[in-house]
C-alpha positions as CSV (number, residue, x, y, z in Angstrom):
1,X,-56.1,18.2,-88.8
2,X,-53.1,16.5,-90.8
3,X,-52.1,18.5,-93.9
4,X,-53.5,15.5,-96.4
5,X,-57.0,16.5,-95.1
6,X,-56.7,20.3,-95.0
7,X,-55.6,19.7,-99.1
8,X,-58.4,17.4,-99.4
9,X,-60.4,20.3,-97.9
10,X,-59.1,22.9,-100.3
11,X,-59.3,21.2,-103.3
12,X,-62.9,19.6,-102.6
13,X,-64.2,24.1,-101.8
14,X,-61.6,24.6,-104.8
15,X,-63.9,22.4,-107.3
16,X,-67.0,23.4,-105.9
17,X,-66.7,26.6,-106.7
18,X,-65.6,26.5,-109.9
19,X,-68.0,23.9,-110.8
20,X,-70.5,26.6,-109.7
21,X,-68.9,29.3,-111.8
22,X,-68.9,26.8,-114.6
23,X,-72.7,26.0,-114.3
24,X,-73.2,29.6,-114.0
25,X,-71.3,30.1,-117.2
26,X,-73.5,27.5,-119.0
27,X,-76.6,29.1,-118.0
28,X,-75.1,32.4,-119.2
29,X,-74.4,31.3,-122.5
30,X,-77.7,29.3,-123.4
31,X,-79.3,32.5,-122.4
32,X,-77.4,34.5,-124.5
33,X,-77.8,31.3,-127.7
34,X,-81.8,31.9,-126.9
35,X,-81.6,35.9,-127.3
36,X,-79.3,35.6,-130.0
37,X,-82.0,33.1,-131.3
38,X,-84.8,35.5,-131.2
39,X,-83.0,38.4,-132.5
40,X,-82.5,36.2,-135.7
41,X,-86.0,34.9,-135.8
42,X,-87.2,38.7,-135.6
43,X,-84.3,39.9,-138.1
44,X,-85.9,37.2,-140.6
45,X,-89.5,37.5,-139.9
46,X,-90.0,34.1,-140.2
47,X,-90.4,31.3,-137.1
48,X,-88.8,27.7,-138.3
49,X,-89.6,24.5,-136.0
50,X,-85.5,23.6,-136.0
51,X,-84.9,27.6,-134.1
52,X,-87.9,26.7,-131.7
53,X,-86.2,23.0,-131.0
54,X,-82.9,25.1,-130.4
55,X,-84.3,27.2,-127.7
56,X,-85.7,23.8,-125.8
57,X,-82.4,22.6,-125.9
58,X,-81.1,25.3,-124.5
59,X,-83.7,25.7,-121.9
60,X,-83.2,22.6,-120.8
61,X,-79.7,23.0,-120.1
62,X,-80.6,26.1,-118.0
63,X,-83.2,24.4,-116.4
64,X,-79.8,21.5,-115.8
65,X,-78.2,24.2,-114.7
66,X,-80.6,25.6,-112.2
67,X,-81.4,22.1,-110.8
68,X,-78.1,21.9,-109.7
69,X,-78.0,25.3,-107.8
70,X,-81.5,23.9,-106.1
71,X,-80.2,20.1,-105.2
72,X,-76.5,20.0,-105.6
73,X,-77.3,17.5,-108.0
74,X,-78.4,16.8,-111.5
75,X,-80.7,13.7,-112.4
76,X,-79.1,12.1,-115.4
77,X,-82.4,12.4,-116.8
78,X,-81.7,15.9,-118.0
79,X,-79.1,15.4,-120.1
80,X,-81.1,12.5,-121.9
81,X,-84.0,15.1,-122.3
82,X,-81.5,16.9,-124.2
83,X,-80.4,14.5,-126.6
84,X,-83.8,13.6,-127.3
85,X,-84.9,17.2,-128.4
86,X,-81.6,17.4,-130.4
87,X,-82.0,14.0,-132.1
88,X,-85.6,15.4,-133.0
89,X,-84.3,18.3,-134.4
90,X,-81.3,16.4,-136.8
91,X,-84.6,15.1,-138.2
92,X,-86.4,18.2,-138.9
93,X,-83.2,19.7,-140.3
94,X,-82.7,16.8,-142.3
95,X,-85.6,17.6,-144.3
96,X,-87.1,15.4,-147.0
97,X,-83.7,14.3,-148.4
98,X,-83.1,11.6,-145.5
99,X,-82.1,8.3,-146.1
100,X,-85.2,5.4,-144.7
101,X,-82.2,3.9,-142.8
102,X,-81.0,7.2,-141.3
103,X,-84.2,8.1,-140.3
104,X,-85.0,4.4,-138.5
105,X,-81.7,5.0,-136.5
106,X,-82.6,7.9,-135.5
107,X,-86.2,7.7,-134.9
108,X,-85.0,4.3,-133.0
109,X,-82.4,6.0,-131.0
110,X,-85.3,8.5,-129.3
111,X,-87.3,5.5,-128.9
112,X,-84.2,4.1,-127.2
113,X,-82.9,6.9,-124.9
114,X,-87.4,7.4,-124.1
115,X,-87.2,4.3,-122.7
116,X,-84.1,4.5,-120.7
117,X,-85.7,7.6,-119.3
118,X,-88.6,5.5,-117.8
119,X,-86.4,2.8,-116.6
120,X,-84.7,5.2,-114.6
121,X,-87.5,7.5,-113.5
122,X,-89.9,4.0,-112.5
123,X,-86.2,2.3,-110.9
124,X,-86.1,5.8,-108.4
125,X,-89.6,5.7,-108.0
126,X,-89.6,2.1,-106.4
127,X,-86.4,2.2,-104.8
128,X,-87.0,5.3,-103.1
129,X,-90.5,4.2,-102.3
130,X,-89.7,1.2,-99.8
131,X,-91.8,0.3,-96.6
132,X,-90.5,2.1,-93.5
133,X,-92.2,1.4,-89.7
134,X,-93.5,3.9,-87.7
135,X,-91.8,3.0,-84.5
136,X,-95.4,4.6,-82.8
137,X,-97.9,3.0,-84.9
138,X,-99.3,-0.3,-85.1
139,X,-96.6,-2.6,-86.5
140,X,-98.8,-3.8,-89.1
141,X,-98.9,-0.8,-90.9
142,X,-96.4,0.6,-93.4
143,X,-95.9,4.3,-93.8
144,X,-93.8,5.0,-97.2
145,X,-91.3,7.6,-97.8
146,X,-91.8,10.1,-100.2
147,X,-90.3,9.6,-103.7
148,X,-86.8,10.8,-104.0
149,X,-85.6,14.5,-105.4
């Protein structure tokens, strides 16, 4: 093996790992953000909607997190997920004192990023879902592959 490819080799185990001890890192911490969380939500008696909005967010980026460990990968869904529950929460935390035009942006920018999410879940659906022959059955019959991830 030339010595290009065994550094290629290193440094591509090299980043995996410490991509993995990153990811584990993230999980880590949102766990800890979510106790941390609770412990204030018991310490004031008192559940608020922007707290419960906080611990989605940070479930979904352990759920990000674990998704990874499972496929290697992470759908760039997740991360839209994500904004979507934190834009929804800058508009509970904004209150009643919100501007009409602040609220449109952000009201249009879930809208926007919900539909980007569809896009991309229906574009994975069909591409993944093309025609493939059964070299043993009747040629006039399609069998389809099951939908990626």
């Amino acid at each position: 093996m030339k010595p290009e490819q065994q550094l290629d080799r290193f440094l591509s185990t090299l980043f995996r790992y410490v991509e993995k001890a990153v990811l584990l890192l993230v999980g880590g911490l949102a766990l800890l953000a979510i106790g941390q969380l609770v412990m204030g939500v018991v310490g004031n008696g008192q559940v608020k909607l922007e707290d419960v909005l906080l611990i989605f967010i940070f479930l979904e980026i352990m759920a990000m997190a674990n998704v990874y460990f499972i496929r290697h990968s992470v759908p760039f869904t997740y991360p839209m997920f994500i904004a979507v529950t934190a834009l929804s929460r800058l508009i509970v935390l904004q209150g009643k004192n919100i501007a009409m035009e602040n609220l449109l942006f952000e009201g249009g920018a879930i809208l926007l990023v919900s539909i980007a999410i569809l896009i991309i879940r229906f574009s994975q659906r069909y591409h993944c879902d093309e025609p493939e022959r059964d070299e043993n059955a009747n040629t006039e019959h399609a069998t389809t592959r099951p939908p990626c991830g």
